[in-house]
C-alpha positions as CSV (number, residue, x, y, z in Angstrom):
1,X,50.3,-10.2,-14.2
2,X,46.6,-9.6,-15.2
3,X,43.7,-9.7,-13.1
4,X,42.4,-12.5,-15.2
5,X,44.8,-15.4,-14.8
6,X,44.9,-16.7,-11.3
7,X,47.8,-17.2,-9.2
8,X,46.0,-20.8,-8.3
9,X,43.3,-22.7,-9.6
10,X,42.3,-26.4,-7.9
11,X,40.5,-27.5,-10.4
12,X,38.0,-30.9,-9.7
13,X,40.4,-32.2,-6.9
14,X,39.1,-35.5,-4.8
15,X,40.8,-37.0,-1.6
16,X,39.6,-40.1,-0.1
17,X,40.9,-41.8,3.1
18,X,40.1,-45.5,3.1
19,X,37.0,-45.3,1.0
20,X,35.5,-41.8,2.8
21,X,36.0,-39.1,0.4
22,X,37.4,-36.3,2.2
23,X,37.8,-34.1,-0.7
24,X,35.0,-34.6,-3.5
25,X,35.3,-32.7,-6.6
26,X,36.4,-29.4,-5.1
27,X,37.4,-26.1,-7.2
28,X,38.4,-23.1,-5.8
29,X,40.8,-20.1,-7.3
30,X,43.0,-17.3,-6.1
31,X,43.9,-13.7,-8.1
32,X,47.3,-11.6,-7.0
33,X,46.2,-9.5,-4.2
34,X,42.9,-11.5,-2.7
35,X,42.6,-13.4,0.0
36,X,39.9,-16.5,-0.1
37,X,38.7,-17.8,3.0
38,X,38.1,-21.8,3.3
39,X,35.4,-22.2,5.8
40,X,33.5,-25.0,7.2
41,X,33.2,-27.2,10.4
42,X,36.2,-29.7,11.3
43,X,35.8,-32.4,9.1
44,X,34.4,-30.3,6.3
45,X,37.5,-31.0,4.5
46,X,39.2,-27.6,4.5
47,X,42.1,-28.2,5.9
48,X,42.6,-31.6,3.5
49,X,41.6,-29.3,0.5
50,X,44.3,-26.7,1.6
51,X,47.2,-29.3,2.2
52,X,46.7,-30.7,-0.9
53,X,48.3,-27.5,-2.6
54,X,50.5,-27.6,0.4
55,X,52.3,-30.8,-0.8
56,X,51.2,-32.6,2.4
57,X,48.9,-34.9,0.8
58,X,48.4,-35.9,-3.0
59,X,45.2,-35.6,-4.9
60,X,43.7,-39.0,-5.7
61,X,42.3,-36.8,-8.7
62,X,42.4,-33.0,-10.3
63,X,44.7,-30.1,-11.3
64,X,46.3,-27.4,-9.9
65,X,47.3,-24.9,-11.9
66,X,49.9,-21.8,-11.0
67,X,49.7,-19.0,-12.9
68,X,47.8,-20.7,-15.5
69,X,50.6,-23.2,-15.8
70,X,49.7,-26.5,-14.9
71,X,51.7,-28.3,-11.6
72,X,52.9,-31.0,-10.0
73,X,53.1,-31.0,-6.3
74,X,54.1,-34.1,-4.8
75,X,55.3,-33.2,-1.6
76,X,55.9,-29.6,0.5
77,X,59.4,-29.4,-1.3
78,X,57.4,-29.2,-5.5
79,X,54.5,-26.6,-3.5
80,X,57.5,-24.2,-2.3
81,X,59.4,-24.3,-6.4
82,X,56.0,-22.6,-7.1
83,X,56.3,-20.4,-4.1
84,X,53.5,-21.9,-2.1
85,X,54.1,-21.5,1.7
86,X,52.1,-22.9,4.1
87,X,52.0,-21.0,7.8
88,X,50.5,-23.6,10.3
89,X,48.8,-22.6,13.0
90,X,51.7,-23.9,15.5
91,X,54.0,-21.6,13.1
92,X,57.0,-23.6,13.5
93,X,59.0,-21.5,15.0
94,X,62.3,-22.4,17.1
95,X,61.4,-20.8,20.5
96,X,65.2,-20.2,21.7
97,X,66.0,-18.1,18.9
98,X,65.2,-14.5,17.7
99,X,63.4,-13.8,14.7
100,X,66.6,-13.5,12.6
101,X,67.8,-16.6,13.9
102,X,64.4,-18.1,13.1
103,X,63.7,-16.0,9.4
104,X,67.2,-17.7,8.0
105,X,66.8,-21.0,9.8
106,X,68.3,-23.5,7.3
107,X,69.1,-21.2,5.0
108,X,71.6,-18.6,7.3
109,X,73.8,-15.9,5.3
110,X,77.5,-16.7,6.0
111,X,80.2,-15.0,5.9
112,X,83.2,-15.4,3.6
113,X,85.2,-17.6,6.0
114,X,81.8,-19.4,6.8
115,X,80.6,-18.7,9.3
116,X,77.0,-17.3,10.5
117,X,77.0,-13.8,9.8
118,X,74.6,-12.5,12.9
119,X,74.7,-8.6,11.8
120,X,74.1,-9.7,8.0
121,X,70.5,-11.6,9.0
122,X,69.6,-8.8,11.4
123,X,69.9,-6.2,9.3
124,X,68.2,-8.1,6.3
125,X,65.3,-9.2,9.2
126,X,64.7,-5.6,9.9
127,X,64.6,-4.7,6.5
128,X,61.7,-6.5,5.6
129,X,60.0,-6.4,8.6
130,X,60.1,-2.9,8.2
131,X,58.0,-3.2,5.2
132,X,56.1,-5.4,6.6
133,X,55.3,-4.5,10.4
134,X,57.2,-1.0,11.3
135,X,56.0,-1.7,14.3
136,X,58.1,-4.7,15.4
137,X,60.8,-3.6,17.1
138,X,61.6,-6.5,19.0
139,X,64.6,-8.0,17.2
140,X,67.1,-9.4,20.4
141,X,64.2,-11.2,22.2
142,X,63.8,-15.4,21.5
143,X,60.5,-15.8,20.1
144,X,59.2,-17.6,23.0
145,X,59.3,-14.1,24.8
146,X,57.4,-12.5,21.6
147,X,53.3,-12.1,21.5
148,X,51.1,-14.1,19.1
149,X,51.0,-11.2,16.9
150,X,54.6,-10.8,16.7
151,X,55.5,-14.5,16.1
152,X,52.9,-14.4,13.7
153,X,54.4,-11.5,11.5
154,X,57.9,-13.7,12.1
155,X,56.5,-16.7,10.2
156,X,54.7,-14.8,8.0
157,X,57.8,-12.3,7.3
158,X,60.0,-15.4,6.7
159,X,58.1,-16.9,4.0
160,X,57.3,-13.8,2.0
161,X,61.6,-13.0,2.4
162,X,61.9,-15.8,0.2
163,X,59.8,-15.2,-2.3
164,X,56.3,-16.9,-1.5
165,X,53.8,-15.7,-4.0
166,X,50.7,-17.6,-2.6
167,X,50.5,-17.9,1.5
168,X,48.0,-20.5,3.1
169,X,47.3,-19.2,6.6
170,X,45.1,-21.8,9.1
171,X,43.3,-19.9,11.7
172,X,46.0,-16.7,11.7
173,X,44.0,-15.1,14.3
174,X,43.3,-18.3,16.6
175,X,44.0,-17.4,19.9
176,X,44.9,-14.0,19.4
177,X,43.6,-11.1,21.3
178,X,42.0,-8.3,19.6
179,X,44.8,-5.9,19.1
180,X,47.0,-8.8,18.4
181,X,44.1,-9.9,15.4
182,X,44.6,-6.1,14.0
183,X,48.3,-6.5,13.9
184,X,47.7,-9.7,11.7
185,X,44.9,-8.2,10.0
186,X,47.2,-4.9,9.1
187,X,50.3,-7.3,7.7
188,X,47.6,-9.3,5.7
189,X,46.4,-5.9,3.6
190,X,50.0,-5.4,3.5
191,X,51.0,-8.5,1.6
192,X,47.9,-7.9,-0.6
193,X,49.3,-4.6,-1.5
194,X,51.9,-6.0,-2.9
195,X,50.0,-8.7,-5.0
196,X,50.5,-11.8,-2.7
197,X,47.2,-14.3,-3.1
198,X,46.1,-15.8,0.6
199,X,44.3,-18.8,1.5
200,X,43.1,-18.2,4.8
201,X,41.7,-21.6,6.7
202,X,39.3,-20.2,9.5
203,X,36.5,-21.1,11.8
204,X,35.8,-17.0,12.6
205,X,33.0,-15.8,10.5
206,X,34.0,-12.4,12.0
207,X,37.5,-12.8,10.9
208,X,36.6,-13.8,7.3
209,X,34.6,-10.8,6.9
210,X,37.0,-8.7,7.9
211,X,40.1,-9.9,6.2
212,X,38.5,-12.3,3.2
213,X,37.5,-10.9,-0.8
214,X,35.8,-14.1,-1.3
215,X,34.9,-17.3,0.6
216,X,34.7,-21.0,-0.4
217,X,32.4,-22.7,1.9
218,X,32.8,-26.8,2.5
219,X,30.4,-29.0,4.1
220,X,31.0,-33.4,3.9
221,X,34.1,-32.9,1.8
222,X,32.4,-30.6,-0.9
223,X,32.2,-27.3,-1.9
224,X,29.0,-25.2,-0.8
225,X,29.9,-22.7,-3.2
226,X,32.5,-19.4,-3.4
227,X,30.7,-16.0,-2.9
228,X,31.8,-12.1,-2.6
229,X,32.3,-11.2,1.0
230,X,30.9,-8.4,0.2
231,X,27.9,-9.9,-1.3
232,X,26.7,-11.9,1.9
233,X,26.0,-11.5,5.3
234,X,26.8,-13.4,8.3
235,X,23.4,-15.7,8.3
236,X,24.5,-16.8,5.0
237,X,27.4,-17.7,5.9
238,X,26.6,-19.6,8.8
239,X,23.3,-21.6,6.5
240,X,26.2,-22.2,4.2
241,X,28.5,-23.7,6.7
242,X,25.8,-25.2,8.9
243,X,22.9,-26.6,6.3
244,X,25.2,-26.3,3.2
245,X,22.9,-23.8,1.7
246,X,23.8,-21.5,-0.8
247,X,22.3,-17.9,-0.7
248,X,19.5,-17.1,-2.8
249,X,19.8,-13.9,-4.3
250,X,16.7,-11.8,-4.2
251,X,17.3,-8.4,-5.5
């Protein structure tokens, strides 16, 4: 795919809850291999924004377009047929089981008399995760006994196993220390490396600079404006997320 079409493009979408427009004629796009960080304060409408292409809600108004292709998501169910996967910040994980367990949950390999086949979805578990993370070793363990870091590289491993092209991450690093953030940071350049497009919801300037090629700042349910990370520096970020400023360029 070329560097020119996008993987996504939210094109003039508006949300409104009971008259309060929560999205207001937003557009933002993502290319194979970026990651876009949607910043603002709580309420800014990020998140809304974001689970629009999720499925979760449904634009009052707008396009989204895949691959230059032009969608329909309804509901969570139409997002993942365009492999869109969405990794809350609670992850959704089932504590009580190990990440095999919890990469196949719904979808288990069986076996030919039917049943689970335990070996099958640990070998295929460490297969990918050690593409992924080499460093996750920790395969027998219930998640619950697993660190942020390593639960995060299980939900994140189980949507790229099956086959998510564009990941929307909300606040990956929330919570995490900072070893833990590097681990998340490393699997993030990973998945780029291999042309995956992230949407990466966040309140950490600092993350976003480290992990984001572009932002797309919101402020009162529109968009600021979408910059090069590169091209900006943490003031202008903030005047952008706090006054809804965008940078003037002086050179």
């Amino acid at each position: 795919m070329n560097k020119q079409t996008p993987l996504i493009e939210m094109k003039n979408i508006e949300l409104a809850f009971g008259g309060v427009k929560a999205v207001n004629d937003v557009s933002v796009d993502l290319y194979p291999g970026e990651v876009v960080g949607v910043l603002g304060h709580n309420g800014a409408g990020k998140s809304t924004l974001i689970k629009v292409l999720s499925g979760a809600y449904k634009a009052d108004a707008g396009e989204i377009f895949v691959n230059g292709e032009k969608a329909t998501i309804n509901n969570p169910r139409d997002a993942r047929a365009y492999n869109i996967e969405t990794i809350y910040q609670t992850l959704a994980l089932a504590d009580n089981l190990d990440a095999a367990s919890n990469l196949f949950l719904g979808r288990e390999i069986v076996n030919k008399f039917g049943m689970v086949d335990d070996d099958a979805m640990e070998a295929e578990t460490r297969k990918i995760m050690q593409r992924l993370n080499p460093n996750f070793t920790n395969f027998k363990s219930p998640v619950s006994a697993l660190s942020g870091g390593q639960r995060q590289s299980v939900a994140i491993t189980r949507a790229v196993y099956f086959n998510a092209r564009i990941l929307i991450m909300d606040e990956p690093t929330a919570a995490l220390g900072p070893q833990e953030t590097a681990m998340v940071a490393e699997l993030i350049n990973q998945l780029k490396a291999e042309g995956i497009g992230i949407f990466l919801i966040s309140h950490d300037i600092h993350d976003v600079m480290e992990l984001c090629d572009r932002i797309s700042v919101m402020k009162n349910g529109k968009l600021v404006g979408t910059e090069n990370v590169a091209d900006v520096t943490d003031d202008e970020i903030l005047s952008m997320i706090i006054l809804g400023k965008k940078p003037t360029k002086s050179n």
